[in-house]
Legacy VTK file of the C-alpha trace (Angstrom):
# vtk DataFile Version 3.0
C-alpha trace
ASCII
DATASET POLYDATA
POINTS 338 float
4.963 1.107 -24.841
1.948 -1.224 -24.977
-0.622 -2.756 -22.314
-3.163 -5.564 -22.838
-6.032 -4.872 -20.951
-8.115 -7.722 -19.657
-11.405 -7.403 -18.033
-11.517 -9.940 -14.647
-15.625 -10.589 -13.835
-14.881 -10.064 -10.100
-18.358 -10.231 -8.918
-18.380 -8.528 -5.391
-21.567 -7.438 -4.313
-20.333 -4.292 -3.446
-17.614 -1.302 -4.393
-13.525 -2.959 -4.419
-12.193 -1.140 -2.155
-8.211 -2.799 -2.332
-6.524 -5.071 -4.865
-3.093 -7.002 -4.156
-0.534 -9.132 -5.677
1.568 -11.414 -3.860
5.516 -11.177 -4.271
5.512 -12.997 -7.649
2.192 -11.316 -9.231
0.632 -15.081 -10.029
-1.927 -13.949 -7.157
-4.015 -11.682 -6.572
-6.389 -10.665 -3.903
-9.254 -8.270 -4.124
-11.318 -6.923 -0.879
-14.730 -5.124 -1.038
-17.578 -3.619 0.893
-19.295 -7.022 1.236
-17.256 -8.057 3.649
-15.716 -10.419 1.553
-12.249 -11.386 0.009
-11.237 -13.453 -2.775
-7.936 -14.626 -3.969
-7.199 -15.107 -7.834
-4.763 -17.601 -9.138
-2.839 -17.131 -12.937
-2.698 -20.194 -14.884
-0.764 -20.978 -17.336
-2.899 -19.736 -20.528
-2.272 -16.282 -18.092
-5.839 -16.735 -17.451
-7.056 -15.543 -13.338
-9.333 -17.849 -11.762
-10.851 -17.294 -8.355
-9.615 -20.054 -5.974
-10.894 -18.637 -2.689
-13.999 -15.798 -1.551
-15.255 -15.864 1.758
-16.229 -13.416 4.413
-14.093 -11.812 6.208
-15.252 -8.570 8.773
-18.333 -7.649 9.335
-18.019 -4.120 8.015
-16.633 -2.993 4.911
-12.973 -4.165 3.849
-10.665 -1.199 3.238
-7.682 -3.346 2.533
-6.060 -6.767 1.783
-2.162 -7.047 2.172
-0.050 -10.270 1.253
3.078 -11.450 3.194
6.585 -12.058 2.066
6.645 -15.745 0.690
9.634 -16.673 3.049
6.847 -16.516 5.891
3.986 -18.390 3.455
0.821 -17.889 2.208
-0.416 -15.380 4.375
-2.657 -12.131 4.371
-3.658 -9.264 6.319
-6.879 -7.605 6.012
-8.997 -4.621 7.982
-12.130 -3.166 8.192
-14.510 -1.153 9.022
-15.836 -3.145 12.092
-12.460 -1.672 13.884
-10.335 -4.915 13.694
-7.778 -6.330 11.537
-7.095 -10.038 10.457
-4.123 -12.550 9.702
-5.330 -15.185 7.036
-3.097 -18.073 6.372
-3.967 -20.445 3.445
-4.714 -23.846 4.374
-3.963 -27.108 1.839
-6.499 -29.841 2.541
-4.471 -32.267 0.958
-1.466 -33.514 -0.650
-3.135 -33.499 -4.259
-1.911 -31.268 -6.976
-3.952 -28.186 -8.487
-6.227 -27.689 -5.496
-6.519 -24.644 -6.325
-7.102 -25.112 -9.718
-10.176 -26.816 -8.523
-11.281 -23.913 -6.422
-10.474 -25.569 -3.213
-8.142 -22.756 -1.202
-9.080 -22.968 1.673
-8.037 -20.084 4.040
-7.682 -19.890 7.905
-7.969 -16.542 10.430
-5.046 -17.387 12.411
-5.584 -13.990 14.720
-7.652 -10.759 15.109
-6.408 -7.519 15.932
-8.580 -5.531 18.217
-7.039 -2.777 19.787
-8.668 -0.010 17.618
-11.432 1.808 18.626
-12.339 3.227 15.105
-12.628 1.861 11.805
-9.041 0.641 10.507
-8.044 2.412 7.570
-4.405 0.307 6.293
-2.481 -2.894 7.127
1.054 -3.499 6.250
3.605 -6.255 6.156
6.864 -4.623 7.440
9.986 -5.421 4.606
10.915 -8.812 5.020
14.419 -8.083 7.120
11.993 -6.529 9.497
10.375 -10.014 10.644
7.146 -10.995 10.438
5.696 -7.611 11.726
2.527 -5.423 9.875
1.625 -1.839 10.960
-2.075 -0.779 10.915
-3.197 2.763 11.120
-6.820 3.732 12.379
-9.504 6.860 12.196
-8.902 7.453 15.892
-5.189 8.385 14.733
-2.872 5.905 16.073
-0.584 3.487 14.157
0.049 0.582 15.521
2.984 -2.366 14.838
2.494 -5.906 15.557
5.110 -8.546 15.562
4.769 -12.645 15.712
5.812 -13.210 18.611
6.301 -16.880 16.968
6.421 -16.778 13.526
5.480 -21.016 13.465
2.448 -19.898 15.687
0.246 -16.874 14.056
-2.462 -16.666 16.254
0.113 -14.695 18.669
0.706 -11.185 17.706
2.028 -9.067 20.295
1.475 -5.186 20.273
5.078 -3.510 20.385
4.130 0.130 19.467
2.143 2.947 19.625
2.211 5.769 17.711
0.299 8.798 18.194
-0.404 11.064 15.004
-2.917 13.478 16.294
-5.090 12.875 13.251
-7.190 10.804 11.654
-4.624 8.252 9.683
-6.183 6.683 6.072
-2.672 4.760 5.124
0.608 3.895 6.072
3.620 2.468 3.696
7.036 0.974 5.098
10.336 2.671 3.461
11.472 -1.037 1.981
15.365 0.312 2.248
18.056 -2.177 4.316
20.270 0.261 4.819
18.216 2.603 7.039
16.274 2.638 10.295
12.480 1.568 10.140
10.704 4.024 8.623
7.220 4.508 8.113
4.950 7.203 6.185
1.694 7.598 7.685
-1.250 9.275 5.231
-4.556 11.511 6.913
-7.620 12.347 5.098
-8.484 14.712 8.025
-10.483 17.433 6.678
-10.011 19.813 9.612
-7.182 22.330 9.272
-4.243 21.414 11.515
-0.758 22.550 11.300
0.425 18.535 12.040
0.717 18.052 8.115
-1.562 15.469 5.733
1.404 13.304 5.619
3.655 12.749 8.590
7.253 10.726 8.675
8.329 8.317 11.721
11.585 6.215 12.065
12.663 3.808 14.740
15.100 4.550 16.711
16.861 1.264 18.324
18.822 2.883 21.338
15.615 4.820 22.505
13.147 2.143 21.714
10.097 4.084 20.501
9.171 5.686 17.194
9.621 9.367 16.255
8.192 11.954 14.313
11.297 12.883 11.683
9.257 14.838 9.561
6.032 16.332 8.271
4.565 17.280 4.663
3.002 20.500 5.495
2.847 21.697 2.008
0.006 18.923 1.515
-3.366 20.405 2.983
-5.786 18.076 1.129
-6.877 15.035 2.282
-4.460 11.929 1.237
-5.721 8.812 -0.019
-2.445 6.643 -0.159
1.524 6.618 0.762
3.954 4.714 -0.848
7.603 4.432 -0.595
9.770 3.149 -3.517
11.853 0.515 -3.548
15.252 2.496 -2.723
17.707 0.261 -5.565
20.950 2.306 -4.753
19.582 5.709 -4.735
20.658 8.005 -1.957
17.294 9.217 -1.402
14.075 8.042 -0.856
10.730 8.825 -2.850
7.327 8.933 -1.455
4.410 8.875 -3.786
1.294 10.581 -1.628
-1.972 10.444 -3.551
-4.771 13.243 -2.977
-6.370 15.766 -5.147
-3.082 15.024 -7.559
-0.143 12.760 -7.444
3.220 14.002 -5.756
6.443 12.451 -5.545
8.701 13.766 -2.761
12.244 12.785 -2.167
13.494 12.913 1.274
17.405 13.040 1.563
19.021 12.504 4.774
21.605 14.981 5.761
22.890 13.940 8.925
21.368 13.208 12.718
19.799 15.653 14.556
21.285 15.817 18.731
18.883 13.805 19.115
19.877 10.720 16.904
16.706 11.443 14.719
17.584 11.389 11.054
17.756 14.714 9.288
15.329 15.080 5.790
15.750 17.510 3.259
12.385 17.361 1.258
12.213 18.213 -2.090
8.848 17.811 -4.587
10.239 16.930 -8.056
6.955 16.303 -9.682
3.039 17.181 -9.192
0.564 16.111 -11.745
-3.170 16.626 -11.709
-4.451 14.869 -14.723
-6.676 12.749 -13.183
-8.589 15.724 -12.665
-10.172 14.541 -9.493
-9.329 12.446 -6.323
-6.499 9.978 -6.659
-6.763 6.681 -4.248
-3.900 4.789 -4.894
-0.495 4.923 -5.540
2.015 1.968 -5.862
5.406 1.819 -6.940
6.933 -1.030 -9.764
9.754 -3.354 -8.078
12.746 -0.959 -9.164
11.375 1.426 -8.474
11.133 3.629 -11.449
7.777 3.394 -13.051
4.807 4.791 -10.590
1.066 3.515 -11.334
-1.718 6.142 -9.936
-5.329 5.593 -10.350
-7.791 7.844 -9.722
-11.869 8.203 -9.651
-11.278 9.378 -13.646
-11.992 5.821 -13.991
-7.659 5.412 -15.246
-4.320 3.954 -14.430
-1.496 6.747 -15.045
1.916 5.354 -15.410
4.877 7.821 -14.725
8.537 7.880 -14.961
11.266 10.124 -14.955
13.442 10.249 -18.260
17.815 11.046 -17.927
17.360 14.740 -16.475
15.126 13.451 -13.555
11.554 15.208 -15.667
9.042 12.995 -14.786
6.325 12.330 -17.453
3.347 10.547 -18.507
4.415 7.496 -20.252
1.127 5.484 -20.520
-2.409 6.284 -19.786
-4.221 2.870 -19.287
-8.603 2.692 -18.744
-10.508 -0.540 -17.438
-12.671 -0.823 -20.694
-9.381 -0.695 -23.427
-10.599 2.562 -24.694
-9.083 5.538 -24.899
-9.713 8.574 -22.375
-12.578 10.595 -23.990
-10.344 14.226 -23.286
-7.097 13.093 -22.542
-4.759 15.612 -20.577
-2.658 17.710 -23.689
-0.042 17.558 -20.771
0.378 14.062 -21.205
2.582 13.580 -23.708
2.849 10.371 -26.095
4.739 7.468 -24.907
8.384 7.121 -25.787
9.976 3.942 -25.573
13.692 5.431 -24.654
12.691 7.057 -21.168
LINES 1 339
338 0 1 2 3 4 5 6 7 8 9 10 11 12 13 14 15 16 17 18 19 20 21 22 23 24 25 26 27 28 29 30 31 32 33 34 35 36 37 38 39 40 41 42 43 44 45 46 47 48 49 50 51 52 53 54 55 56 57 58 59 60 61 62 63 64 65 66 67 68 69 70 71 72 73 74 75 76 77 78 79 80 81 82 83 84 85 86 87 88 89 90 91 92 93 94 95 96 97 98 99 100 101 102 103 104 105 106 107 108 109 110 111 112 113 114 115 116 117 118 119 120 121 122 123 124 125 126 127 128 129 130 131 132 133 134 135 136 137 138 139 140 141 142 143 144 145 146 147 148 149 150 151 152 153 154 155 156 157 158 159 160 161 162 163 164 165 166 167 168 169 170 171 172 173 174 175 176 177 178 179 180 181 182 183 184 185 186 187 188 189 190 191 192 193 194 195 196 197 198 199 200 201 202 203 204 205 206 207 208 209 210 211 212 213 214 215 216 217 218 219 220 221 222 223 224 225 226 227 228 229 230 231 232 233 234 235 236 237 238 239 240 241 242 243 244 245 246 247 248 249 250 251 252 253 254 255 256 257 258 259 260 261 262 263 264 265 266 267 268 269 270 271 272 273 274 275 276 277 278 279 280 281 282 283 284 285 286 287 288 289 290 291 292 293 294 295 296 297 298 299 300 301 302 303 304 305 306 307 308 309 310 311 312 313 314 315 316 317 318 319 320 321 322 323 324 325 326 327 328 329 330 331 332 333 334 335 336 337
């Protein structure tokens, strides 16, 4: 299996904290600590140019989140400075390859502000949701917002509240149709609690309010990033939860509790810990099947299970197209029929 690697002169003035493709992956947005953001358009020599950078928060952005297309050019961002933003790109005029000329121009259509603390994650819920985005805070509540007009972005309303009892550092939407809302909600609490680093919630329609389904107690480090796979027909669903290592859970329901709550069985098919130090993110392909991890040993570890559900190594990719100086002897070589 091969990669290109191609080295993007971002020039942020400060550490990238978040980078994001829209639906298609012809743009890109990356977020930093200078309070900035700046989109990146692919042309047609699959070159990126930078279209758009301008200031954003005034605190450092954690992340930058892009829309569904069937609602338009929009993103979310949040910070540091306890808010987050809705961005929706403006075109001046009716002339084509603005953009190609650098001329994006982007709009803050509305600011969150209910947080207290620094917000940690923003979300756009799966596109049969509606135009809704979750954000999760340090002061340990996750919040949903939905348009209450989606012609008319500056009006978000708050719908929900939902109390984790710890610190929260990222949420991910389960993307499936044929199940209620669900989110996964991530804490990089260092205290020892008994609530679990990772912590499930679904929706539940006849009661109105979100509930706790289930907890990862087996996860006692702090976690960087959650992210659900794209479901494609499975039974199951996976969750990828980045900390010290990278774990893939599978959560199967079973059946409803008296309650209506869903039952989980939780299973762990596969650990790895060959970054050899703190994994950040985690993010699934579009299927599904191949999970990207990257981590502060400076690479990108791509992962996928083969026929018998064994998931392996199957690319190990660095920013500067060299090879890892002491690759993992775990890791085994790439093999084009997984």
């Amino acid at each position: 299996m091969q990669f290109v690697s191609r080295t993007l002169q971002a020039e942020h003035k400060d550490i990238i904290h978040d980078v994001s493709f829209d639906f298609h992956g012809k743009r890109m947005a990356t977020c930093s600590s200078d309070q900035s953001v700046k989109v990146w358009d692919l042309d047609e020599n699959k070159d990126w140019h930078c279209t758009a950078n301008w200031k954003t928060h005034c605190g450092s952005v954690w992340r930058v989140e892009w829309a569904h297309p069937e609602f338009g050019q929009l993103l979310a961002t949040c910070s540091f400075d306890r808010t987050a933003a809705i961005w929706e790109e403006q075109v001046r005029d009716s002339k084509p390859s603005h953009r190609e000329q650098g001329q994006s121009h982007w709009v803050k259509k509305a600011s969150l502000v209910d947080s207290r603390t620094s917000v940690t994650d923003v979300k756009f819920a799966p596109v049969h949701h509606g135009l809704m985005i979750a954000t999760c805070s340090a002061d340990g509540i996750v919040r949903i917002y939905e348009a209450i007009d989606v012609m008319n972005l500056s009006q978000w309303s708050l719908t929900h509240e939902i109390p984790c009892k710890t610190a929260c550092s990222s949420i991910s939407w389960n993307p499936s149709r044929m199940h209620p809302a669900m989110i996964a909600v991530g804490s990089d609490d260092t205290a020892v609690s008994t609530i679990g680093q990772v912590q499930v919630f679904e929706y539940s329609d006849s009661q109105r309010k979100w509930n706790r389904i289930e907890r990862l107690t087996t996860i006692s480090e702090p976690v960087h990033d959650v992210s659900f796979a794209p479901i494609m027909g499975r039974s199951y669903h996976l969750l990828a939860v980045a900390s010290k290592d990278v774990r893939i859970v599978s959560l199967t329901p079973t059946g409803h509790e008296q309650s209506g709550h869903t039952k989980l069985e939780l299973r762990q098919p596969a650990q790895f810990d060959e970054h050899t130090t703190q994994v950040w993110r985690v993010q699934w392909n579009v299927t599904g099947t191949v999970l990207a991890s990257s981590g502060d040993d400076g690479c990108v570890r791509l992962w996928k299970a083969n026929y018998l559900e064994n998931w392996k190594c199957i690319a190990v990719l660095q920013g500067n197209s060299v090879p890892p100086a002491n690759p993992s002897t775990s890791t085994p070589t790439p093999n084009p029929h997984w």
